[in-house]
VEXVOTOR-762723 format. One record per residue: x, z, y of N, C-alpha, C in turn; residue number from 1; residue in one letter. Coordinates in Angstrom, 1 decimal, padded with zeros to 4 digits. Layout:
# VEXVOTOR-762723
X, Z, Y, X, Z, Y, X, Z, Y, NUM, a
...
This chain:
# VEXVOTOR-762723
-020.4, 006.5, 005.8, -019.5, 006.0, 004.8, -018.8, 004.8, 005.4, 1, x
-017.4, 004.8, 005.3, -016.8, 004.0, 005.5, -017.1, 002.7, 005.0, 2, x
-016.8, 001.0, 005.9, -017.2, -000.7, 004.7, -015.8, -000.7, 004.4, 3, x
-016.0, -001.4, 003.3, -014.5, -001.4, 002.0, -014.0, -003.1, 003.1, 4, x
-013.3, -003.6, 003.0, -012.9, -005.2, 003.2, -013.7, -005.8, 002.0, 5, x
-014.3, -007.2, 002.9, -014.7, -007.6, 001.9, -013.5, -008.7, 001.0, 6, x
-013.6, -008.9, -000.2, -012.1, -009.7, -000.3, -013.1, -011.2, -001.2, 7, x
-012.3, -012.5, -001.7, -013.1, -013.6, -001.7, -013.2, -013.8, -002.7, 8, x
-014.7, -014.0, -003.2, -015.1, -014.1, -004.7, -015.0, -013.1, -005.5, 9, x
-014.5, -013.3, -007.2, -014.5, -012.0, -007.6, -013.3, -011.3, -007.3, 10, x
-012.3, -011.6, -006.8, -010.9, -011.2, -006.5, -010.8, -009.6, -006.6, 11, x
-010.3, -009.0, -007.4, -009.9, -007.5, -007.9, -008.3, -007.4, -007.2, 12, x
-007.8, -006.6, -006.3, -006.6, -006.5, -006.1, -006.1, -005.6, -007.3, 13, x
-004.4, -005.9, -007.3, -003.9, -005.0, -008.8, -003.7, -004.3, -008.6, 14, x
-003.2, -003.3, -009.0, -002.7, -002.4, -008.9, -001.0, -001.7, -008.1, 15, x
-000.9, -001.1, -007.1, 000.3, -001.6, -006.7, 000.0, -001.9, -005.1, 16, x
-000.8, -002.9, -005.1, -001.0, -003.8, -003.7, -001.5, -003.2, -002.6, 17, x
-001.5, -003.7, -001.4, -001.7, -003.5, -000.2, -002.5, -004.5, 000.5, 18, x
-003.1, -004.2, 001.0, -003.6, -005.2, 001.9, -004.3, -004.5, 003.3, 19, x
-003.9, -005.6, 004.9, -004.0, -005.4, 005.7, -004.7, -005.6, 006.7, 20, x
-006.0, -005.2, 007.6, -006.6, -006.1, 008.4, -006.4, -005.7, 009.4, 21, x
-006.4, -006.3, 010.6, -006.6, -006.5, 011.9, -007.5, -005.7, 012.4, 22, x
-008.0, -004.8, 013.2, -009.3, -004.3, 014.1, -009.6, -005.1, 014.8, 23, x
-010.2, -006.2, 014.4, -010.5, -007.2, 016.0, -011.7, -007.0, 016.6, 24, x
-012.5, -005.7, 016.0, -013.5, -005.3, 017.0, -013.2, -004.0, 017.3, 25, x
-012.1, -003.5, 018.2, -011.2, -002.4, 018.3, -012.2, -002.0, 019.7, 26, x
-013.2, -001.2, 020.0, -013.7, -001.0, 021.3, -012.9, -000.1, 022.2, 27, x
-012.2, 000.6, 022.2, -011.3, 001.5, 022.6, -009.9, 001.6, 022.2, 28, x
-009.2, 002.8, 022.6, -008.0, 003.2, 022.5, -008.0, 004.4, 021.0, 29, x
-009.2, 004.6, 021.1, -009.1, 005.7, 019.8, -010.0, 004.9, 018.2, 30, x
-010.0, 003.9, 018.3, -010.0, 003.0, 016.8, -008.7, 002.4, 016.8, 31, x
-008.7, 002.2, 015.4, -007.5, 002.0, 014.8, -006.8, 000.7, 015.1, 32, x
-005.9, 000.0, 014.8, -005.4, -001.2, 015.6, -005.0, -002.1, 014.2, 33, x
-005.3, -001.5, 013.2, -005.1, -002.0, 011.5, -006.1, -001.0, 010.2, 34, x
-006.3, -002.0, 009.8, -007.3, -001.0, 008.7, -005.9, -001.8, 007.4, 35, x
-005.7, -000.3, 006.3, -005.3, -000.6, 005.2, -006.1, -000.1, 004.0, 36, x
-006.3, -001.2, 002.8, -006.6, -000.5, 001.9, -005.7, -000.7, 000.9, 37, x
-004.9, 000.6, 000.1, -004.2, 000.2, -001.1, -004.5, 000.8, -002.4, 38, x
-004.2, 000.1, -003.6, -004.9, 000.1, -004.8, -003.8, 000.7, -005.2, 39, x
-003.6, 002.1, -005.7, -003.1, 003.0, -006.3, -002.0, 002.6, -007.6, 40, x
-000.9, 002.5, -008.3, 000.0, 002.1, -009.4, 000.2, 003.0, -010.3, 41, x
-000.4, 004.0, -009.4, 000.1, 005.3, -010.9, -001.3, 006.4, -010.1, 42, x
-001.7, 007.9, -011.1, -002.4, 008.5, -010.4, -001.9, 009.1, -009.3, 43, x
-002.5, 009.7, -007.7, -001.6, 009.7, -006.9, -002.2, 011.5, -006.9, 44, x
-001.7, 012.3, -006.5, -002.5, 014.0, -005.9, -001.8, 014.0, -004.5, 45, x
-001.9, 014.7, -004.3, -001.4, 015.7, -002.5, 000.1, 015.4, -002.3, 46, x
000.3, 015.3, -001.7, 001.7, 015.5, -001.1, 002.7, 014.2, -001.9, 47, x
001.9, 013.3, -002.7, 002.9, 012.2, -002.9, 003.1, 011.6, -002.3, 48, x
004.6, 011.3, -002.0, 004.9, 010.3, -001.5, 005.1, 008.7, -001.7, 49, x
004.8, 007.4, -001.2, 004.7, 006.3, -001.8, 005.4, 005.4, -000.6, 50, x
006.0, 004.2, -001.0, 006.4, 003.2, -000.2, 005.4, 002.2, 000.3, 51, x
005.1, 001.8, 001.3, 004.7, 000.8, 001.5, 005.1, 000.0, 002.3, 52, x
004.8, -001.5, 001.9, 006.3, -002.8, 002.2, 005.0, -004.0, 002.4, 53, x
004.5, -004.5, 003.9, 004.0, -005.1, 003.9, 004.8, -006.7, 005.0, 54, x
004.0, -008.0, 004.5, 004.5, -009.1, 005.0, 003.0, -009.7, 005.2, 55, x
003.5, -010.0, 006.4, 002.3, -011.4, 007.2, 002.1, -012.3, 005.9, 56, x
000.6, -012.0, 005.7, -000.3, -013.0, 004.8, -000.3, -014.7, 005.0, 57, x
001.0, -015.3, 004.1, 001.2, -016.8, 004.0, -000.3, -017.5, 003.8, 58, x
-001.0, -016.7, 003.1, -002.3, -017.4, 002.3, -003.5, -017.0, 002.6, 59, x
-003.4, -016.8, 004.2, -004.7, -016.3, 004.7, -005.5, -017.3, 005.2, 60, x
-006.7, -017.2, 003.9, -007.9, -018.7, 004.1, -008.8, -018.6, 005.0, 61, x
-009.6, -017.4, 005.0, -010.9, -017.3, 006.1, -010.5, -015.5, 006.9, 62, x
-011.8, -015.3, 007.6, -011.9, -014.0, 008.3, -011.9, -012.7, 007.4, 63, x
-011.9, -013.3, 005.7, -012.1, -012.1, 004.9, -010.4, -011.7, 004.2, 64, x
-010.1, -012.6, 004.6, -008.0, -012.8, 004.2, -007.5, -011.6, 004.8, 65, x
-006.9, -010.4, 004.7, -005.8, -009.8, 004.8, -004.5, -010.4, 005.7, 66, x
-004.7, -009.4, 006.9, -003.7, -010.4, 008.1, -002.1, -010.2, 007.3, 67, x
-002.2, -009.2, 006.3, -000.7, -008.7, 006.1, -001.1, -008.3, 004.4, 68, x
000.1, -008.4, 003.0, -000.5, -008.3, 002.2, 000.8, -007.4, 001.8, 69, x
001.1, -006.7, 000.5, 002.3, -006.0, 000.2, 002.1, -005.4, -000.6, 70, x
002.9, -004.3, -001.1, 003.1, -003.7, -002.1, 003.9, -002.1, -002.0, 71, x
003.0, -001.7, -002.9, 002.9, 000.3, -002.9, 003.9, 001.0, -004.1, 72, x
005.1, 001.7, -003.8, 005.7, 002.1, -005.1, 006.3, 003.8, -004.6, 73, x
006.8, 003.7, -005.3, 007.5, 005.6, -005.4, 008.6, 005.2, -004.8, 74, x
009.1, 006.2, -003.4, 010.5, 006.0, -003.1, 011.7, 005.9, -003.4, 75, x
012.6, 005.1, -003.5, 014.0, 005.1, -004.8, 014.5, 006.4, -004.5, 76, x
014.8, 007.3, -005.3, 015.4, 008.3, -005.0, 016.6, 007.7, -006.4, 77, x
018.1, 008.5, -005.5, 019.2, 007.6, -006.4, 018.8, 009.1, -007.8, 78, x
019.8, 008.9, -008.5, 019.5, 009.5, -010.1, 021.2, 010.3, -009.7, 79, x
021.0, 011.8, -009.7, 021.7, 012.6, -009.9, 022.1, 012.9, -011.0, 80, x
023.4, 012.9, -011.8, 024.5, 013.1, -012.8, 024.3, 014.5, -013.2, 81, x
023.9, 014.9, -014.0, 023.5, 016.9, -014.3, 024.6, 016.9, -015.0, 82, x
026.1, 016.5, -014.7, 027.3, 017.4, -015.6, 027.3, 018.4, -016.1, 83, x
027.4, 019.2, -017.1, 028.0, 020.7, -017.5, 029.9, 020.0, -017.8, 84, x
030.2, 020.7, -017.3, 031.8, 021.2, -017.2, 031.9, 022.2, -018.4, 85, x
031.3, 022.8, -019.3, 031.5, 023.2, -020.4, 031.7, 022.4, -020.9, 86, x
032.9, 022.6, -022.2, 033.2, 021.6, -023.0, 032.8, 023.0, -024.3, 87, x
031.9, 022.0, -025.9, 031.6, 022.8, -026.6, 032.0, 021.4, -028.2, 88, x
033.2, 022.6, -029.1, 033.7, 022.0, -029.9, 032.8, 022.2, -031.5, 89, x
């Protein structure tokens, strides 16, 4: 079983959020070079697609801080105009 990050005190990430850590016990080439965990904003299934938008953690206190923190949303897709060209009097 995978360890979760530990995060500080009772701190609940919200919903939405991202957060990023560092591998700094990376023994090889085939461990990962970033661990993310992100807390879901809506239910998610298969094949959804989500944004993720992360920025270097201003407010990283100790070794349990998130090197990078951000935020998870649904990609803008622009809003297509469903005209009917029928005109009905």
């Amino acid at each position: 079983m995978q360890q979760k990050p530990q995060y500080e005190g009772n701190y609940v990430p919200p919903h939405g959020s991202v957060s990023a850590w560092k591998n700094e016990n990376r023994g090889n080439d085939r461990q990962p070079h970033v661990k993310i965990v992100a807390t879901a904003h809506r239910d998610l299934k298969a094949g959804d697609e989500v944004e993720l938008a992360l920025w270097p953690n201003a407010n990283r206190t100790s070794e349990n801080s998130p090197h990078f923190t951000g935020k998870m949303k649904d990609p803008y897709r622009k809003e297509e105009k469903d005209f009917d060209d029928e005109i009905t009097f």
